[in-house]
ZAMARGU-4260 file (C-alpha; in steps of 0.2 Angstrom, whole numbers, plus 5000, padded with zeros to 4 digits):
<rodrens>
0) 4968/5551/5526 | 4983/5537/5533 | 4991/5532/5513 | 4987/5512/5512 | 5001/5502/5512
5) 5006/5491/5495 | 5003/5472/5497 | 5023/5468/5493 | 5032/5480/5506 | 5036/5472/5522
10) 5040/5484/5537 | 5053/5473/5543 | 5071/5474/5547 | 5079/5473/5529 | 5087/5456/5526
15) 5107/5451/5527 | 5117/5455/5513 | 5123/5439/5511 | 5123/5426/5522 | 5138/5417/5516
20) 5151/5432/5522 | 5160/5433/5536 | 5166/5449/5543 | 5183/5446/5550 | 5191/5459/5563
25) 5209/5463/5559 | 5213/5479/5571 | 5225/5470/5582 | 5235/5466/5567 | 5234/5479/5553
30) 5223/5492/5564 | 5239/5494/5575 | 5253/5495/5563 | 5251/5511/5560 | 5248/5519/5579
35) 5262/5530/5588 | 5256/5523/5604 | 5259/5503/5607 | 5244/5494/5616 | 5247/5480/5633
40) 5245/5466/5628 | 5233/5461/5642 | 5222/5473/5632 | 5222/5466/5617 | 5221/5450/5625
45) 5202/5459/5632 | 5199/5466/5617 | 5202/5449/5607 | 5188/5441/5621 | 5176/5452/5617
50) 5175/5450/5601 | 5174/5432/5601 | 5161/5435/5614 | 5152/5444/5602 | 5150/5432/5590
55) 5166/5439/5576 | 5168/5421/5569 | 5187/5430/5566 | 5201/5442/5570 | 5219/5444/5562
60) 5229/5448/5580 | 5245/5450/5578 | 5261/5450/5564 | 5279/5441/5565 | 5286/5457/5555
65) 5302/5462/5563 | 5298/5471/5580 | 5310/5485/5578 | 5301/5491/5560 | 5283/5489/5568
70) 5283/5492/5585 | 5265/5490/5590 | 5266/5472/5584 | 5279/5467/5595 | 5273/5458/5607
75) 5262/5444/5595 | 5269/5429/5602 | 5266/5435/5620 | 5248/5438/5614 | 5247/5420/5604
80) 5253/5412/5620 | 5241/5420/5632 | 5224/5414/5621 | 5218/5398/5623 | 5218/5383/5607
85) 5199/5386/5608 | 5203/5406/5605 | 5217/5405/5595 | 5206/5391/5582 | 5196/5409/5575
90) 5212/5418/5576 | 5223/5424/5562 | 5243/5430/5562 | 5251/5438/5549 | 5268/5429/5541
95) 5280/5428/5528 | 5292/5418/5529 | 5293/5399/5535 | 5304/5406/5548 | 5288/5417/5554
100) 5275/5401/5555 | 5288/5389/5566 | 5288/5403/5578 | 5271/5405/5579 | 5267/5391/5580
105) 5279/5385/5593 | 5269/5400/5603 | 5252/5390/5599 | 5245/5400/5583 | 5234/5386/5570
110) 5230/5400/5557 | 5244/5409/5548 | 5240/5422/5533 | 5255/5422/5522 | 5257/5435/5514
115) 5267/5440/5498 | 5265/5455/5486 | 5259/5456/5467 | 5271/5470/5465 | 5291/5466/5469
120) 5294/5484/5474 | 5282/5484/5489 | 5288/5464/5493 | 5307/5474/5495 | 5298/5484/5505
125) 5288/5473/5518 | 5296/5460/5516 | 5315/5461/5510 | 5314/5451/5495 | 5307/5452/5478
130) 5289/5441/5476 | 5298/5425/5466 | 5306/5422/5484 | 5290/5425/5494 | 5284/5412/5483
135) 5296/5399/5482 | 5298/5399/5500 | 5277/5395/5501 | 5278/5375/5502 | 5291/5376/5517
140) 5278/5389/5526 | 5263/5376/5521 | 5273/5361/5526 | 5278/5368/5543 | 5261/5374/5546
145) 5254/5354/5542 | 5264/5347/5556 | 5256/5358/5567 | 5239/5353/5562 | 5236/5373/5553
150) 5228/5380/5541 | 5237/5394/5529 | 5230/5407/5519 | 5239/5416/5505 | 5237/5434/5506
155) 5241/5445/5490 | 5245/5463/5496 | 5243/5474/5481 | 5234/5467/5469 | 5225/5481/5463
160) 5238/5495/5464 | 5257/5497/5471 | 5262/5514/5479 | 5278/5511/5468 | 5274/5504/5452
165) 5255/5509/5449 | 5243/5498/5441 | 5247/5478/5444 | 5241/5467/5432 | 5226/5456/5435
170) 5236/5441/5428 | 5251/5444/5438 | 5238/5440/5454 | 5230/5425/5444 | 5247/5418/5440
175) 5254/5420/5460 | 5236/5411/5464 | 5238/5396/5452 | 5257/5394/5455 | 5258/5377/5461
180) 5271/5383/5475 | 5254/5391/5484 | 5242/5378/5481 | 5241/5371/5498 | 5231/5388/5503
185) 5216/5385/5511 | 5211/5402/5508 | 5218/5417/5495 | 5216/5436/5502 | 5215/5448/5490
190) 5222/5465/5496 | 5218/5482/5491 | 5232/5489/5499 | 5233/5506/5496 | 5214/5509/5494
195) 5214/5515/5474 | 5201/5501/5469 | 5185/5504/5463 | 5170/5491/5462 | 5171/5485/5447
200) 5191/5482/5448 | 5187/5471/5464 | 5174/5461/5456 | 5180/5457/5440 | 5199/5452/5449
205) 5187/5441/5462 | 5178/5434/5449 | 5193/5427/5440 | 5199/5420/5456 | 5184/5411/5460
210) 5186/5402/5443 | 5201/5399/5442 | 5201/5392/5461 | 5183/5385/5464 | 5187/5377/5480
215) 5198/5389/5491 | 5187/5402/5501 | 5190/5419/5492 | 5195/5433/5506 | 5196/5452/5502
220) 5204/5463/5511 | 5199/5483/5508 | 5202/5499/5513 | 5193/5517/5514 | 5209/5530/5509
225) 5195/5534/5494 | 5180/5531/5500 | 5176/5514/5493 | 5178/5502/5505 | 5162/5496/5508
230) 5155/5498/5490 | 5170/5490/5488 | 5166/5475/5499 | 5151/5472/5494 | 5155/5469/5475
235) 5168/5457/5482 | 5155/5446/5492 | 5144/5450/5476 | 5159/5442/5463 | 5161/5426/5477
240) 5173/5432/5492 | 5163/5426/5510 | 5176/5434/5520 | 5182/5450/5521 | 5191/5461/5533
245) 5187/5474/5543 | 5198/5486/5557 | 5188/5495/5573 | 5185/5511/5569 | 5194/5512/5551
250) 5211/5512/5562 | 5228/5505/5551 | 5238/5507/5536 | 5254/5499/5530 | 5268/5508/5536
255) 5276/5499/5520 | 5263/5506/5510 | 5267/5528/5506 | 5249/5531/5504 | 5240/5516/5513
260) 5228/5523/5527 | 5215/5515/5536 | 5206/5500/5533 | 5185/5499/5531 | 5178/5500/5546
265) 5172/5485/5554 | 5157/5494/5562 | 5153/5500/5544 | 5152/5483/5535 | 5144/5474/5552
270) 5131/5489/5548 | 5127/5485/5529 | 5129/5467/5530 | 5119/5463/5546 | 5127/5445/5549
275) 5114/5435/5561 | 5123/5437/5577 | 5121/5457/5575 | 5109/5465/5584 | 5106/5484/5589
280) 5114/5477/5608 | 5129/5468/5598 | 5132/5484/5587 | 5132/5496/5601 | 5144/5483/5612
285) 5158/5486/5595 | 5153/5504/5593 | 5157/5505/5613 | 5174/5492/5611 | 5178/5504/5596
290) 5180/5520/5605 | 5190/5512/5619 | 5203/5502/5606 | 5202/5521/5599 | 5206/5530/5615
295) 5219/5518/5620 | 5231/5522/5606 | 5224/5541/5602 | 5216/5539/5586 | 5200/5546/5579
300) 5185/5537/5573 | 5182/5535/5555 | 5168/5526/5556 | 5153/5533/5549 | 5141/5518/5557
305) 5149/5523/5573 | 5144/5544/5570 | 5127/5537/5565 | 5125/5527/5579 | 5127/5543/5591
310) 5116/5552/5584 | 5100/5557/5591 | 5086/5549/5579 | 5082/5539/5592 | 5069/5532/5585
315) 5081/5520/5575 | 5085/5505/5582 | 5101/5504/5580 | 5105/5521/5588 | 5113/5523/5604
320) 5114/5541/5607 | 5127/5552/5611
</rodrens>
């Protein structure tokens, strides 16, 4: 006999995880810093399209790092120059000097990530200089990008561990946020860099930040070289972040970064957050851009929602076969 169904389950699709995050797409940026193989810009350019077609309310495309020590990232202000204002308004580039922002934005970019390290040893590393410098050079980078009518963010890279000098303290990323040097922020990223954080870790740093900076948007930024990134993810949206930061396929790592490998895969938080403008069409449209991003610079998928959505339980909705 058929089992009778309870009054308080509802055979619906379940509901978004929270509808106050925004997945942001960072492959062009940290996905490729990493690849042997450099990508055209004419298809990152397509690549940047798409998404925003898609309905990603943002991407991180490009870095002003020094060509010759990140080659796949060379070509950022010929990508900036080939996107329109409208584009370019959801787009993200990665700086870290004031030097960095005035070229970028003399090549159109609004949105500039500044980004500095909790830990001096990896700051010497990706940047040149220890983190008091990265710091005391903020108000120029905030001042340049106001003339221009932008918008920074200040990004923390290690802030949960340093491939160099272990743990970081909690209160050495609280103090960098509240240092008056960095208060023009809009936004504060919080990196796991290297991937060693557990939940608990993110949320209770997150939580902090959102107290001690109530009015900036809250941004964390993950990755999966142990397996927590999503779970990770979530108990930042759950501690207050409503952005975090995904790669295609779980492509990058910091090359500055002994340790760092990909990040969380953006197909695998779209997956378990299910933002409004996903659908099973829209997922297998980024499953589908995913494996041609991937196939363009020869790296694998790591995606788990990507192997899930080739498999053959079709009577999922969200899979789209093999």
């Amino acid at each position: 006999m058929p089992v009778p169904m309870t009054e308080n389950v509802v055979a619906t699709e379940p509901r978004p995880y929270s509808p106050r995050a925004e997945v942001r797409d960072v492959t062009l940026r940290d996905g490729l810093q990493l690849t042997a193989k450099t990508m055209p810009t004419d298809v990152k350019v397509r690549v940047v399209r798409e998404l925003l077609a898609l309905g990603m309310p943002a991407l991180e495309i490009g870095s002003l790092a020094r060509p010759d020590l990140v080659p796949p990232l060379a070509d950022t202000l010929d990508l900036v120059a080939a996107l329109t204002p409208e584009e370019l308004d959801r787009c993200w580039v990665w700086v870290a000097t004031p030097r960095h922002v005035e070229r970028a934005a003399a090549a159109g970019a609004r949105r500039f990530q500044y980004c500095l390290s909790a830990s001096d040893s990896h700051n010497r590393a990706n940047i040149g200089r220890d983190t008091e410098s990265s710091v005391a050079a903020m108000p120029d980078a905030l001042r340049l990008a106001r003339e221009v009518g932008g918008s920074v963010q200040l990004c923390i890279a290690t802030a949960f561990t340093c491939p160099f000098e272990g743990i970081t303290d909690p209160r050495r990323v609280l103090a960098i946020a509240a240092d008056p040097r960095t208060e023009g922020a809009e936004d504060v990223v919080v990196c796991d860099t290297i991937g060693q954080a557990i939940p608990t870790q993110v949320a209770d740093l997150v939580r902090a930040l959102r107290a001690a900076r109530p009015l900036q948007r809250l941004v964390f930024h993950g990755h999966d070289t142990w397996g927590l990134g999503v779970a990770n993810t979530l108990a930042a949206i759950d501690a207050g972040a409503t952005m975090v930061d995904g790669s295609l396929g779980g492509l990058g790592g910091c090359p500055f970064a002994p340790g760092a490998s990909g990040n969380t895969a953006t197909e695998d938080l779209l997956f378990a957050l299910r933002p409004d403008w996903l659908t099973p069409a829209t997922l297998r449209a980024v499953v589908e851009l995913s494996e041609t991003v991937l196939a363009e610079v020869d790296e694998p998928n790591r995606s788990k929602t990507a192997r899930g959505a080739r498999a053959s339980a079709t009577a999922f909705p969200w899979v789209i076969g093999g």
